[in-house]
N, CA, C and O of each residue as an XYZ file, in Angstrom:
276
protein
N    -113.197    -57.058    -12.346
C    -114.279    -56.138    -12.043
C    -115.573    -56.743    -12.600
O    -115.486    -57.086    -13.779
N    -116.924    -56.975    -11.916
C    -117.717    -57.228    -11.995
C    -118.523    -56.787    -13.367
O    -117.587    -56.297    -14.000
N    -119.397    -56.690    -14.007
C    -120.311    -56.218    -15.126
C    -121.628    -55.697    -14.750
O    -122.459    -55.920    -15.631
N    -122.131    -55.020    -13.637
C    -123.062    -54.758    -13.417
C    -123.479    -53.371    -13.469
O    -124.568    -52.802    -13.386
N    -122.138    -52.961    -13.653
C    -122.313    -51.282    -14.134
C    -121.996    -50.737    -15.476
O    -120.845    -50.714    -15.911
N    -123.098    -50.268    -16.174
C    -122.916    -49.841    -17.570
C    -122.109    -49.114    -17.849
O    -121.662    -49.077    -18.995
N    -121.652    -48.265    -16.814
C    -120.773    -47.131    -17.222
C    -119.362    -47.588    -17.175
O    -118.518    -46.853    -17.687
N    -118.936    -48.881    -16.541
C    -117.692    -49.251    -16.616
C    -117.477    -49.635    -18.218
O    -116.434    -49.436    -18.840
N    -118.391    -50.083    -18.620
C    -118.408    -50.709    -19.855
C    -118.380    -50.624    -21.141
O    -119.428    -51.118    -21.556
N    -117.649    -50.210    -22.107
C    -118.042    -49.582    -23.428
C    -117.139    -50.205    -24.933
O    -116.129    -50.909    -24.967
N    -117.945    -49.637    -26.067
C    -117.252    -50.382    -26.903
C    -115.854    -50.542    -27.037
O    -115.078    -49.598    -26.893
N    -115.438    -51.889    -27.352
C    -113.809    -52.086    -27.420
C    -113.185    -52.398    -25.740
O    -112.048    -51.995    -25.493
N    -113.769    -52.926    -24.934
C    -113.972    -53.215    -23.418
C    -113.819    -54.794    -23.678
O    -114.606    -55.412    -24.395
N    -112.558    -55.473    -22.920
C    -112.395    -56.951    -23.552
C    -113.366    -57.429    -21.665
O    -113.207    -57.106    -20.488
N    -114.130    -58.155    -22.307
C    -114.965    -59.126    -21.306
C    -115.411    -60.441    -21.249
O    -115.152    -61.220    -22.165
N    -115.879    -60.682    -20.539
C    -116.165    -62.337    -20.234
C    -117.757    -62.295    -20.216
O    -118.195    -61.552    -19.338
N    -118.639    -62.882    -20.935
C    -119.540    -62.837    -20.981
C    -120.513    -64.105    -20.688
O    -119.879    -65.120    -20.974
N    -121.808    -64.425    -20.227
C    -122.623    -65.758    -19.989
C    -123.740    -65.924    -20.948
O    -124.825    -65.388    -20.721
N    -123.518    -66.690    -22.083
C    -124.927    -66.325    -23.348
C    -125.908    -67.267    -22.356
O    -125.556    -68.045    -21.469
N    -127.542    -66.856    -22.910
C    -128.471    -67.576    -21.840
C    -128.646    -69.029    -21.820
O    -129.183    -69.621    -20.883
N    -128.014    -69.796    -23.255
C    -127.974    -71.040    -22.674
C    -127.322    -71.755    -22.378
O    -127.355    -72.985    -22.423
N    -126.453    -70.880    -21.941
C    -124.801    -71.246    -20.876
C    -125.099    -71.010    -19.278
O    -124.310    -71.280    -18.373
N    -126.252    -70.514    -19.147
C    -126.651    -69.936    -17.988
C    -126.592    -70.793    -16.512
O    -126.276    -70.513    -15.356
N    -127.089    -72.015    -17.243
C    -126.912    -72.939    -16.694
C    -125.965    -73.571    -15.762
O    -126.267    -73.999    -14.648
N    -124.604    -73.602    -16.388
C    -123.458    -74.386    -16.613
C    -122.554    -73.427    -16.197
O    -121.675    -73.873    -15.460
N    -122.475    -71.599    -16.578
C    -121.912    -70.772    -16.112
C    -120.874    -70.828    -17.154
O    -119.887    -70.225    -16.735
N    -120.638    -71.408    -18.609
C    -119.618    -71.782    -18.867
C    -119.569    -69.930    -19.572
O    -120.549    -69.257    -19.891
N    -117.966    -69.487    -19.640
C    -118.068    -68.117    -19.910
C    -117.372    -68.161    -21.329
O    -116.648    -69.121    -21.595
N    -117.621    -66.888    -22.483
C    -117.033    -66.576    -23.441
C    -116.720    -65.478    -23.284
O    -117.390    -64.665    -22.648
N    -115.275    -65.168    -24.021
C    -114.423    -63.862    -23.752
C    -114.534    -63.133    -25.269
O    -114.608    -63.934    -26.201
N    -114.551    -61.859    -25.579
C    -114.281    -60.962    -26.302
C    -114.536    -59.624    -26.172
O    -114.664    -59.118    -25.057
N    -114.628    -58.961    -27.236
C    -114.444    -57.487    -27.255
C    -115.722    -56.854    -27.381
O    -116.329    -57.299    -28.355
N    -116.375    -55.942    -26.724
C    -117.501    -55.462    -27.033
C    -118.103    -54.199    -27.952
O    -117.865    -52.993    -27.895
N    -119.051    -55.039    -28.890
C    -119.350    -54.029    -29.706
C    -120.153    -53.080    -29.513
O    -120.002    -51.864    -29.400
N    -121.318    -53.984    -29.475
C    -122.946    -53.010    -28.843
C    -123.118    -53.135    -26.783
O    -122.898    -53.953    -25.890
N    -123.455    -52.229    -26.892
C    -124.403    -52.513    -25.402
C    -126.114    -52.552    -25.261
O    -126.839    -51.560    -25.335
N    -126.514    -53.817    -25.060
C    -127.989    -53.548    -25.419
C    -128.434    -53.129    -24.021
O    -129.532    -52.573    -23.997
N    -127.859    -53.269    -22.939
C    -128.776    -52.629    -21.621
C    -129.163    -51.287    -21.677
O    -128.355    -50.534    -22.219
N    -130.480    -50.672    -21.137
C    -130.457    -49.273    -21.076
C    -130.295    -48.513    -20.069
O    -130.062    -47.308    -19.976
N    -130.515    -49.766    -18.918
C    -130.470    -49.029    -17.695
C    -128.989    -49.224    -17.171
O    -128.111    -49.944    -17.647
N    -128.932    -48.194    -15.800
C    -127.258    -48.038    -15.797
C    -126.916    -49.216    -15.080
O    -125.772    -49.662    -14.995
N    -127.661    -49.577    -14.703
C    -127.418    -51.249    -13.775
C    -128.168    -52.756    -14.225
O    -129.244    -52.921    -14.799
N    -127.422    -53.522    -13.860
C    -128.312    -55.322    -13.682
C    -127.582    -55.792    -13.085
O    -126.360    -55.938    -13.107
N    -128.836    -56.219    -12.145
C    -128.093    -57.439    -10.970
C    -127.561    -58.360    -11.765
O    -126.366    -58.516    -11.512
N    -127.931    -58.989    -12.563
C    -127.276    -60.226    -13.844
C    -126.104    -60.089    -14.811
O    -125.520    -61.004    -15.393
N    -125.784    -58.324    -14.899
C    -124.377    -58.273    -15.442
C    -125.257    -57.527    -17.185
O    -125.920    -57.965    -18.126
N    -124.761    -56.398    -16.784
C    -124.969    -55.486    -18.710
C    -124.771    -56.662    -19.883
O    -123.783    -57.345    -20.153
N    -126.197    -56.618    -20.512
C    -126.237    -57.244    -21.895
C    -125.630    -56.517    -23.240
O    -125.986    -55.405    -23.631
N    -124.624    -57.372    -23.889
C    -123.567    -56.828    -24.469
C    -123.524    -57.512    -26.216
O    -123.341    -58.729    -26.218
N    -123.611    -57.123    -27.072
C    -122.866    -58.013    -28.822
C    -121.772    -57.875    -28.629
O    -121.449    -56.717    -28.365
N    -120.829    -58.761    -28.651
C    -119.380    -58.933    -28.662
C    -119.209    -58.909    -30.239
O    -119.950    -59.559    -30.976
N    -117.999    -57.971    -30.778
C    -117.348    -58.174    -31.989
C    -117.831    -59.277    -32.513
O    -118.237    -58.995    -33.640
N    -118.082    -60.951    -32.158
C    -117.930    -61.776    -32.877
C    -119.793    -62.096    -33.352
O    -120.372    -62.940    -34.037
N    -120.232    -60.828    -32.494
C    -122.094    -61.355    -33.067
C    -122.693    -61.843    -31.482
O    -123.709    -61.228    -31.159
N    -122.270    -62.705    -30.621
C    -122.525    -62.887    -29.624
C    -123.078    -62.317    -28.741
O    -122.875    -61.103    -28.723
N    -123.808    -62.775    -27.863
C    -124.885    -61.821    -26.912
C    -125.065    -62.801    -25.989
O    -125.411    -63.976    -26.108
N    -124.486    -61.461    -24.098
C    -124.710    -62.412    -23.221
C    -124.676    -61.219    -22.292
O    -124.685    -60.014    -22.543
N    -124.640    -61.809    -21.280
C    -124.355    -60.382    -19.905
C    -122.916    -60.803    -19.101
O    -122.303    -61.698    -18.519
N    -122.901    -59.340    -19.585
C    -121.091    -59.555    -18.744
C    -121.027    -59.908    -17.118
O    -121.531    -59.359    -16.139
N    -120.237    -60.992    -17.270
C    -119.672    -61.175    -15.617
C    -118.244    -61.196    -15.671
O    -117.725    -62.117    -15.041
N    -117.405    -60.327    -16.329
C    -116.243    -59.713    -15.917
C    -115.218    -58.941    -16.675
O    -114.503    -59.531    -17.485
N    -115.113    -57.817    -16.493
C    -114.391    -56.853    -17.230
C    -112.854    -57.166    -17.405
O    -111.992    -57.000    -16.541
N    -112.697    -57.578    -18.500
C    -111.024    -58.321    -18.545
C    -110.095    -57.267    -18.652
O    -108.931    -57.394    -18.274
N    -110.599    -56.109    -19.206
C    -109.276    -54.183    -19.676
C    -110.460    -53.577    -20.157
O    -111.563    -54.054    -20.425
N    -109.962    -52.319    -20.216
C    -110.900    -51.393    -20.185
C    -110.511    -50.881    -21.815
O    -110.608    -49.741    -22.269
N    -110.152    -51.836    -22.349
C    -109.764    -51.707    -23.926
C    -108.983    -50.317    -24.124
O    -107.826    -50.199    -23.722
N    -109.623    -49.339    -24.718
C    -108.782    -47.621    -25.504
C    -110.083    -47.262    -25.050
O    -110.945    -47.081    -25.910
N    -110.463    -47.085    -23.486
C    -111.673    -46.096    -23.205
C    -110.201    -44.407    -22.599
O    -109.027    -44.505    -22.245
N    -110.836    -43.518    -22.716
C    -110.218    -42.578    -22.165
C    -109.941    -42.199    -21.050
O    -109.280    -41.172    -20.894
């Protein structure tokens, strides 16, 4: 599932993310999400996210929907 909708998305949501100077290259990093920094409910570029590990990128793909309800 794509990352362009905020509402799919929430903390503890395992994803694949593109930090901006990977942007390039497309190369992707996977983890768990802590924060969501987008405010709006959409981006064409994929919801900007802090992954557990500190990391910050915009999701391009929802790996489980972690313990959402």
């Amino acid at each position: 599932m794509d990352g362009t909708v905020r509402s799919r998305i929430a903390p503890g949501t395992r994803v694949s993310i593109v930090q901006k100077e990977d942007q390039r290259t497309g190369r992707r990093t996977e983890g768990i999400v802590r924060d969501i920094l987008t405010s709006s409910p959409t981006h064409p570029h994929g919801i900007k996210v802090r992954l557990e590990s500190g990391e910050v990128g915009r999701v391009q793909e929802i790996l489980s929907e972690g313990d959402r309800p």
